[in-house]
C-alpha positions in Angstrom: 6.3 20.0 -4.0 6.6 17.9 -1.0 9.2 15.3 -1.3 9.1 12.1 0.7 11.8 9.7 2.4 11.4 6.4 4.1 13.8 6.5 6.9 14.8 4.2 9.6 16.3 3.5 13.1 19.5 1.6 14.2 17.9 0.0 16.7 14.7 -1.5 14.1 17.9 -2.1 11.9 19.9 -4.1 14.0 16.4 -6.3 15.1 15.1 -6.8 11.9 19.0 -8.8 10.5 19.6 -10.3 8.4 17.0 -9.2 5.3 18.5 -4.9 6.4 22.5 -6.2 5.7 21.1 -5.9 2.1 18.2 -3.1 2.2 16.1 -0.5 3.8 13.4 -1.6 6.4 11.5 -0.3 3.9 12.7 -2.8 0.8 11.1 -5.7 3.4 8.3 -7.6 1.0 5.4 -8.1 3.7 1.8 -9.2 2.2 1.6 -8.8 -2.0 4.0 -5.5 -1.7 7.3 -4.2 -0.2 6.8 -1.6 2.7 8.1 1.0 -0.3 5.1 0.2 -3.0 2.6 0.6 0.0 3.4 4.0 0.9 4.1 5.1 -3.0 0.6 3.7 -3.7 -0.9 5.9 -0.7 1.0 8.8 -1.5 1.3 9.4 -5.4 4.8 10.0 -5.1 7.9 9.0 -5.7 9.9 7.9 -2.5 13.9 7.1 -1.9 15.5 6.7 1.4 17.9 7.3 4.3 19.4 4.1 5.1 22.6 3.0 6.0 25.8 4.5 3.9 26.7 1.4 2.2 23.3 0.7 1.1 23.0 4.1 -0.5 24.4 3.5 -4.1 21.3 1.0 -4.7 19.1 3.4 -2.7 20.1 6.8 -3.1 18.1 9.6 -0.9 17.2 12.9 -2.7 16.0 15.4 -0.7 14.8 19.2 -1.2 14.0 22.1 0.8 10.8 20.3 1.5 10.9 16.5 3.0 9.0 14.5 4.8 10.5 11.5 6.8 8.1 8.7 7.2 9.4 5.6 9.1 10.1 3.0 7.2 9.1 0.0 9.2 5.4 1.0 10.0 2.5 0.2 7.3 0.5 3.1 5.8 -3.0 3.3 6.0 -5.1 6.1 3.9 -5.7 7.7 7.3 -2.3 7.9 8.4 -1.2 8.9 5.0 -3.5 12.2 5.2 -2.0 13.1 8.4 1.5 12.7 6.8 0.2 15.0 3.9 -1.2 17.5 5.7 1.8 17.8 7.7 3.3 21.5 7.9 7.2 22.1 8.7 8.8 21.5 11.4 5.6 19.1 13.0 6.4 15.6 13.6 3.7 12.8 13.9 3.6 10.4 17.2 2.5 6.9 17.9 3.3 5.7 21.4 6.5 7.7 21.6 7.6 6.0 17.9 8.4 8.5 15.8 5.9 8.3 12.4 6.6 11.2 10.5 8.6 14.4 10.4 8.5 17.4 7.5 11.8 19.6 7.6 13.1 22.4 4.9 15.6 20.8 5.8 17.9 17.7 4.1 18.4 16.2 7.4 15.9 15.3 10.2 15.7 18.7 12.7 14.1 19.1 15.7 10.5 19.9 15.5 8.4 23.1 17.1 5.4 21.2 17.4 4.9 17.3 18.1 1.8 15.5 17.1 -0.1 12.3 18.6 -2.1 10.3 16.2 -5.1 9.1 17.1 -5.4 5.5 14.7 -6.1 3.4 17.9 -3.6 0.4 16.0 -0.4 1.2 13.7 1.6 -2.2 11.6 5.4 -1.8 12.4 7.6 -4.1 11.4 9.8 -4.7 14.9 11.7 -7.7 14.3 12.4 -10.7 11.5 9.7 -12.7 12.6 7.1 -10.2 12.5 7.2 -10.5 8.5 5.7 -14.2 8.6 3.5 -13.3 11.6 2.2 -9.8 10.0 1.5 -11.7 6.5 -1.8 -12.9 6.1 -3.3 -9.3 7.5 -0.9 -7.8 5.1 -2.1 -9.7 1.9 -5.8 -8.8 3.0 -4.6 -5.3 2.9 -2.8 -5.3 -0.5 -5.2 -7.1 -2.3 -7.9 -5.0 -1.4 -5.2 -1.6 -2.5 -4.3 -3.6 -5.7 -7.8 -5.0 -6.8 -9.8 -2.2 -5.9 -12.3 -0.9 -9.1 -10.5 -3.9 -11.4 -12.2 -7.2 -12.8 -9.8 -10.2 -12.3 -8.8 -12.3 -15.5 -11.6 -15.4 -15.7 -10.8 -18.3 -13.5 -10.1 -21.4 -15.6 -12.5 -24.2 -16.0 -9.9 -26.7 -15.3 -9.4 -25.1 -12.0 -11.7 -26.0 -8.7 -11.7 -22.8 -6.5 -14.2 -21.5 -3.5 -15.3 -17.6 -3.4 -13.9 -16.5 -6.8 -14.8 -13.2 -5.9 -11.9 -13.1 -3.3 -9.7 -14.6 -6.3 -7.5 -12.4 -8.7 -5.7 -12.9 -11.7 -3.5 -10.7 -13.7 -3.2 -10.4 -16.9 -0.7 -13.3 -18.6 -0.6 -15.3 -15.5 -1.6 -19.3 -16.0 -3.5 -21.4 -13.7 -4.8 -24.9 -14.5 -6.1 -27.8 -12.7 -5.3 -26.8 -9.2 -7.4 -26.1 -6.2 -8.3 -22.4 -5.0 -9.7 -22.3 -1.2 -10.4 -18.4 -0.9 -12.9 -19.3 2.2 -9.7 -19.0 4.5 -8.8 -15.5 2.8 -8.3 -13.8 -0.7 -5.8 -15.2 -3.4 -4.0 -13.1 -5.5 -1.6 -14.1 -8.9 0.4 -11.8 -10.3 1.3 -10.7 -13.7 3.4 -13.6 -15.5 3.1 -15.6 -12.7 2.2 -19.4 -13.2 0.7 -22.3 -10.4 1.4 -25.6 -12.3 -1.1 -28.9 -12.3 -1.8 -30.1 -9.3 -1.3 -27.0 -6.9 -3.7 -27.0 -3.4 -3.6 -23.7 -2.1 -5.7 -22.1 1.0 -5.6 -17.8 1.1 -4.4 -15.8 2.1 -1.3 -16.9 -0.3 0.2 -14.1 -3.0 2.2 -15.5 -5.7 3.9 -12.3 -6.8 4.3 -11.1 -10.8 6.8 -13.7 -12.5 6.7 -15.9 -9.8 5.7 -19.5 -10.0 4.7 -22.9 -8.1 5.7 -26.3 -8.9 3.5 -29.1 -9.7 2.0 -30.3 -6.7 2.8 -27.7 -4.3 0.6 -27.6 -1.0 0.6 -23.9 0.0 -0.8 -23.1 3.6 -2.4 -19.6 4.4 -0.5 -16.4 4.8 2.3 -17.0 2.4 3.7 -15.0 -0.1 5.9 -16.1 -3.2 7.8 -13.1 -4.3 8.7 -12.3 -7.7 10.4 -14.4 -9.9 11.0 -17.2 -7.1 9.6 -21.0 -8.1 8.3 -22.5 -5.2 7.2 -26.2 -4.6 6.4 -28.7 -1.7 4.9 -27.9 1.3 5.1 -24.3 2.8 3.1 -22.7 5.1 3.2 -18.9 6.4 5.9 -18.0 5.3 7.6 -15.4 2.7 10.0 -15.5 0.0 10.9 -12.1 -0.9 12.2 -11.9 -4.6 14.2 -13.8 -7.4 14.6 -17.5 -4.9 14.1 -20.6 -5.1 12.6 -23.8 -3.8 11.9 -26.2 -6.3 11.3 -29.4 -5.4 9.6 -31.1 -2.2 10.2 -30.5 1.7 8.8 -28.4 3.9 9.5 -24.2 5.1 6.9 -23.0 7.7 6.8 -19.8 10.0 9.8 -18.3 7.8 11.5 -15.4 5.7 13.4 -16.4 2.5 15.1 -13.8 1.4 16.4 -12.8 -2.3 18.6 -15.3 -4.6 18.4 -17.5 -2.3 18.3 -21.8 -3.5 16.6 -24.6 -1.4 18.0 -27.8 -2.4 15.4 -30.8 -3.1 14.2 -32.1 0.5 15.0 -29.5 2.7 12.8 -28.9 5.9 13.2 -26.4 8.8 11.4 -27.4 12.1 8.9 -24.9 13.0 7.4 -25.9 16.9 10.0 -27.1 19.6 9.5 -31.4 20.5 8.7 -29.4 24.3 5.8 -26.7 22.6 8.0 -24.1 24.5 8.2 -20.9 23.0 11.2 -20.2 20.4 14.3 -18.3 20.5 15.6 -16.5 17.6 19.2 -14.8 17.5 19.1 -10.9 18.1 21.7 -9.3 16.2 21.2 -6.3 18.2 21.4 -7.8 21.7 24.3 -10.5 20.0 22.0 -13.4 21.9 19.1 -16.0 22.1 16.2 -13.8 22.6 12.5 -14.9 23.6 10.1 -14.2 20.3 6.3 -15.0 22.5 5.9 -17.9 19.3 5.4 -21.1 19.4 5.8 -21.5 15.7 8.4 -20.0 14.3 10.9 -21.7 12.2 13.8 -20.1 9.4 14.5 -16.7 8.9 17.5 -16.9 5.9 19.3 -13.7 4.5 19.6 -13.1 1.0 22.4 -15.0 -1.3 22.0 -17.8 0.9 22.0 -21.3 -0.3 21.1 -24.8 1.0 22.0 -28.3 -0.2 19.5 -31.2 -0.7 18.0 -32.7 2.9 19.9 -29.7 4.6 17.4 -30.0 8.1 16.9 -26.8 10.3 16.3 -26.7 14.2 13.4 -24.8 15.0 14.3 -20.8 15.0 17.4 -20.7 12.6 18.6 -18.1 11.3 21.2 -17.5 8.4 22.9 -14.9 7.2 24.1 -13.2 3.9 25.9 -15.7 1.1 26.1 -18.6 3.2 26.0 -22.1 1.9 25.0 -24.7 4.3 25.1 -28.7 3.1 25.7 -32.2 4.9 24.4 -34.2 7.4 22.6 -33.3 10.3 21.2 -30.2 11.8 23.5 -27.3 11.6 24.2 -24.8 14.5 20.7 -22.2 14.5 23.0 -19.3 14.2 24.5 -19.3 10.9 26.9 -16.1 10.2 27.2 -14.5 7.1 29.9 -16.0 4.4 29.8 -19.5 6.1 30.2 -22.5 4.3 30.1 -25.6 5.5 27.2 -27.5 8.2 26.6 -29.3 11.2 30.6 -30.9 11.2 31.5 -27.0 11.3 32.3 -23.9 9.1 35.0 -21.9 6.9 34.7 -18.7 5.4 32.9 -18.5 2.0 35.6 -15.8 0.7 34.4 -13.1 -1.3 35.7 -13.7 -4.6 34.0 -17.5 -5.0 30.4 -15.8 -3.4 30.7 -13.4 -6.1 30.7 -15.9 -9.0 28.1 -17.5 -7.2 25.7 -14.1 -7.4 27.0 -13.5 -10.6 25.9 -16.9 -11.9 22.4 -16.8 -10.3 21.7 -13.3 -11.3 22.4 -14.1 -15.0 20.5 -17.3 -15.2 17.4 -14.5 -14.7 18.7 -11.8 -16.8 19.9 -10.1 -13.6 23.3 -7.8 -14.0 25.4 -8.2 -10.8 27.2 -5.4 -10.7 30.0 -3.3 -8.8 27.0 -2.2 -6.6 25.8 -4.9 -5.6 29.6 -6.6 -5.3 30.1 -3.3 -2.7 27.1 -3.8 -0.9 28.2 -7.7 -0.4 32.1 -6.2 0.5 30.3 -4.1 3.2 28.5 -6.8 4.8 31.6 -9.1 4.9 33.2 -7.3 6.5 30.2 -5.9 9.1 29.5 -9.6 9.8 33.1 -10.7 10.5 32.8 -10.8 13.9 30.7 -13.4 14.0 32.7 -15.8 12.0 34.8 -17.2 15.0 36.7 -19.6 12.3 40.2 -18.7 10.5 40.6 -20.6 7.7 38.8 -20.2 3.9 37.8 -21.7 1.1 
């Protein structure tokens, strides 16, 4: 049986930090589904991966003496998942000179006898942190059609005032009352458990994941997606919150990636369009600088653990790192490493022991065990990300 393992690049690594210091390419959330579920749905098969070495504990690879490597940042389609499958050893698939698809008897990628050029005129890649937000709303479209397909949604309550119902699904336990549906804009999909409170305006595309949940009141813009478990309310507008974070209470997020556990205090806003319309600059981990991103909108891409205090404000094009905690007045610097603590007066070093009990006490206030994995996986990138903690002193 042909086994099958989402790999990835260093150099799509190192472009799409901060969300890959904590997972696969793959693990991204982009549309209703992580890059994983899309290609287990298209294949019929179980998947693991070949990511970095730290990471492998969480996400283990098993291989045979018949794999196929499929590239983790790209999107499947059923026609590119056909040509993966009908793959034979040692031919590698092509798109543009990116590498799409190899199958080996091998447990390690070999060189192939035969190189293949697809012909699907446009392939989705993930290429850097911004292209989540940017690739969203397509990517919903996508999902819901893969998810909904053949199925008949849960009725849409009467207390509710929604447009095209027919581009509206709801799954089974999920609670929706007295809000307002726009599906004219694009489709609108509610997942299992998941609950929109009074009040809620929301324009599709927009995903609320299974479990997840928005506040009363919430005004939800097209092409954003609430991952699972997160609580969202306020104002947000394309952007995505992967899994498990939160941001409760009023303020705006626009153009932006939330990643997982992460907290939004009350009346936080990031700025998403420069006072000058020019276009933004986002920091490249790979190139260690300022790079052009061709948006004008693009506003706060924050790695997972990360928290924020009430009012925090972000410049336009911020981006955070793993466990930091930013609070105080002002705007903070719009590079924040990994493990700082502290705001726009400066930062310390968020020590390892104290961001521990900080996971530990968010992943049990959702049932979560945080575990000697996950405390590795944190070690690793503490130490990866030093380097860009210029400070000396800790906290």
């Amino acid at each position: 049986m042909i086994n099958y393992i989402l790999f990835e690049n260093d150099i799509d690594r190192a472009n799409l930090l901060p969300f890959t210091f904590t997972r696969p390419i793959a693990e991204i959330r982009c549309g209703i589904l992580t890059i994983t579920d899309k290609w287990k749905r298209f294949l019929g098969h179980s998947i693991s991966f070949k990511t970095q070495p730290y990471l492998t504990p969480k996400f283990p690879i098993v291989a045979t003496n018949d794999n196929v490597f499929i590239n983790g940042s790209v999107f499947p389609n059923q026609t590119l998942a056909n040509e993966i499958i009908n793959l034979k050893v040692g031919e590698a698939l092509f798109w543009n000179e990116i590498l799409l698809a190899s199958r080996t008897n091998s447990e390690v990628e070999t060189a192939f006898h035969q190189m293949l050029q697809t012909t699907i005129p446009c392939i989705q890649k993930l290429n850097f942190s911004y292209d989540i937000f940017s690739l969203n709303g397509e990517a919903i479209e996508a999902d819901f059609k893969l998810i909904t397909a053949g199925r008949t949604s849960q009725p849409i309550s009467v207390t509710n005032k929604y447009v095209n119902a027919e581009r509206i699904f709801i799954e089974e336990g999920a609670m929706v009352e007295f809000s307002i549906l726009n599906a004219s804009t694009g489709s609108i999909y509610v997942g299992k458990g998941a609950e929109i409170m009074e009040g809620c305006k929301i324009r599709g595309p927009f995903a609320l994941c299974d479990h997840a949940g928005l506040k009363m009141d919430a005004k939800i813009y097209p092409a954003t997606t609430v991952g699972p478990y997160c609580k969202v309310g306020g104002e947000v507008n394309n952007a995505v919150f992967f899994a498990y974070s939160n941001k409760g209470h009023d303020g705006f997020i626009g153009n932006s990636v939330i990643g997982e556990w992460c907290n939004i205090g009350a009346d936080t806003n990031n700025s998403n369009l420069k006072n000058t319309y020019e276009e933004v600059k986002l920091w490249n981990y790979r190139t260690e600088k300022f790079e052009k991103t061709g948006l004008t909108f693009c506003g706060l891409m924050m790695g997972d653990h990360s928290k924020c205090g009430i009012n925090t404000m972000f410049n336009t094009g911020t981006v955070i790192g793993v466990a930091a905690n930013i609070f105080g007045a002002g705007f903070p610097r719009n590079f924040i490493p990994s493990f700082a603590w502290g705001g726009s007066q400066g930062f310390e070093t968020f020590i390892l022991k104290k961001a521990f009990v900080t996971a530990e006490a968010m992943c049990q206030r959702r049932g979560v065990v945080f575990n000697n994995i996950e405390k590795d996986l944190l070690s690793a990138v503490y130490n990866e990300s030093a380097k860009y903690r210029f400070w000396e002193k800790s906290i």
